[in-house]
C-alpha positions as CSV (number, residue, x, y, z in Angstrom):
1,X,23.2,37.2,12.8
2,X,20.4,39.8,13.5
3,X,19.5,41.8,10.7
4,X,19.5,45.6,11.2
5,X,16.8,47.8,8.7
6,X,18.9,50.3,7.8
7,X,16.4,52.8,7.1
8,X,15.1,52.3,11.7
9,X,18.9,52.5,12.4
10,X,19.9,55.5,14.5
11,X,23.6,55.8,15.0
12,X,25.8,58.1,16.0
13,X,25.7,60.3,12.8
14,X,21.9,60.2,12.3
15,X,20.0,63.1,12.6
16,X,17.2,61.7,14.7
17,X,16.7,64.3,18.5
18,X,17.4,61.0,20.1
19,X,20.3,60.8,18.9
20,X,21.7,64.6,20.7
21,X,24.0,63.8,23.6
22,X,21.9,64.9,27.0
23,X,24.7,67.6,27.5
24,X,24.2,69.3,24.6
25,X,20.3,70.0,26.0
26,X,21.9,71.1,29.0
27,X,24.5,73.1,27.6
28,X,21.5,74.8,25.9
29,X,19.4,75.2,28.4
30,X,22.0,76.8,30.5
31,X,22.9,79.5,27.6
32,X,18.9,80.6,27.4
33,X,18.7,80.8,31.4
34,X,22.3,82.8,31.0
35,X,20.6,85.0,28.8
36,X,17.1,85.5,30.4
37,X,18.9,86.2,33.7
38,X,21.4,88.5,31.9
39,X,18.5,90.9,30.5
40,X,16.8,90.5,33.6
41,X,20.0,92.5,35.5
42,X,20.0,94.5,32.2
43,X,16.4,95.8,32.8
44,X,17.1,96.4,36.9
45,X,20.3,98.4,35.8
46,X,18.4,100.4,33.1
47,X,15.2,101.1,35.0
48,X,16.1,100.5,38.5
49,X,13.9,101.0,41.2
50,X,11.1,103.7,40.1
51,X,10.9,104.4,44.2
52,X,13.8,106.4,43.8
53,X,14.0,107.7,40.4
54,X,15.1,111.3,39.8
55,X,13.9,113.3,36.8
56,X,14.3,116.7,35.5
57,X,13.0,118.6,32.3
58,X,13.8,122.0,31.2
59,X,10.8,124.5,31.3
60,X,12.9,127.8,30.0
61,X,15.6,129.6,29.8
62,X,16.6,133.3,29.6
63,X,19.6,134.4,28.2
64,X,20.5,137.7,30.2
65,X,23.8,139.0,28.0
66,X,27.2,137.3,27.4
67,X,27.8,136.8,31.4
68,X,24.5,134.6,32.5
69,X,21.8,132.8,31.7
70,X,19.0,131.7,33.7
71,X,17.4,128.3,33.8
72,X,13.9,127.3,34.9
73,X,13.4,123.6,35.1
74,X,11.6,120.7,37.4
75,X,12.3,118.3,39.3
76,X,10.6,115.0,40.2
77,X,12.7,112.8,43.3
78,X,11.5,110.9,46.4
79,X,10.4,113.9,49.4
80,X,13.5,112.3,51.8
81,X,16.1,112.5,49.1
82,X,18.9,114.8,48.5
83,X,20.0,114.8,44.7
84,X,22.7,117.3,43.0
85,X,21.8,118.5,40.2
86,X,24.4,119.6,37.2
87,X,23.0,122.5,34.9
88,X,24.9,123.7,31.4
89,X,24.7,126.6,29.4
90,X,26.1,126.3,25.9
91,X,27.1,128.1,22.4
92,X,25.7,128.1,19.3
93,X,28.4,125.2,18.5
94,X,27.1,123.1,21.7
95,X,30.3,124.1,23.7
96,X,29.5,124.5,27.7
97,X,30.3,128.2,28.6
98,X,28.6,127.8,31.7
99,X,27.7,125.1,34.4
100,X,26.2,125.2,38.2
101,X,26.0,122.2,40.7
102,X,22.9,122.7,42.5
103,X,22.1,120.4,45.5
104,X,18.5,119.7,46.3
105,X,17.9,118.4,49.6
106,X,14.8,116.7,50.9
107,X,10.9,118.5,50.2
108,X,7.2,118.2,50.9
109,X,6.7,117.9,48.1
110,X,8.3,115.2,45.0
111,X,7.7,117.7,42.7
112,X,9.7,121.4,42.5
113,X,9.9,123.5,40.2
114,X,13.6,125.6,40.0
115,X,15.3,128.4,38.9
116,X,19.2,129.4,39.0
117,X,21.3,131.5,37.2
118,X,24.3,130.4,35.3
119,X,26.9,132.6,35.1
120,X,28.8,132.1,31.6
121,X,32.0,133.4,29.5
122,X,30.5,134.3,26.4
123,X,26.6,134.4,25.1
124,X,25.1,131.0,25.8
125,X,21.8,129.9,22.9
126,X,20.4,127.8,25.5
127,X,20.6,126.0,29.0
128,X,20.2,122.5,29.7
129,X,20.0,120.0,32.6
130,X,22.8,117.6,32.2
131,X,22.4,115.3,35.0
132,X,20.5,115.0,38.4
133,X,22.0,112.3,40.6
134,X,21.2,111.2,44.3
135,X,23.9,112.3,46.9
């Protein structure tokens, strides 16, 4: 009979790395390449391609009385692109009393600066770009 050291033996129950079943590595490999390739798409979908990003920011606004408002703001998109661009004008409580689509088509320049009037149905406190989104 062949004696066995029990403190060298590694079974099935011992704790040793040899011990792990190879599938067990695998299955973890495959959950961290799941998840690298998952923030990866994450990332694209979130920043997508800064070529044709579209940006706006509010310079000012005017309101004009309790029946318009006008907004200045820019504009930053690729020169070939048309964009449309949503603009709000809104209460004291945040309610929109007031919106325009404005479509911008393709420029000289990727940079513009604009101005539009909103018309409203009561006194808006300020004006706002809501969204600018390629056509």
């Amino acid at each position: 009979m062949t004696e066995i050291d029990i403190d060298e033996w590694e079974g099935p129950d011992s704790q040793s790395p040899r011990a792990r079943p190879k599938w067990r590595t695998w299955q973890v490999t495959l959950a961290i390449v799941a998840i690298g390739a998952s923030v990866a798409v994450a990332a694209w979908f979130a920043f997508g391609n800064p070529d044709n990003s579209v940006a706006a920011s509010e310079i000012s606004f005017t309101v004009h009385g309790p029946e318009e408002t006008t907004l200045v703001f820019d504009i930053t998109k690729p020169t070939d692109m048309t964009v449309v661009c949503t603009v709000e004008a809104l209460s004291h409580n945040y309610l929109q009393v007031g919106f325009q689509e404005i479509t911008l088509g393709p420029a000289e320049t990727a940079n513009q600066r604009v101005t539009t009037t909103i018309s409203t149905t009561e006194k808006a406190v300020t004006a706002i770009v809501k969204t600018c989104l390629p056509e």
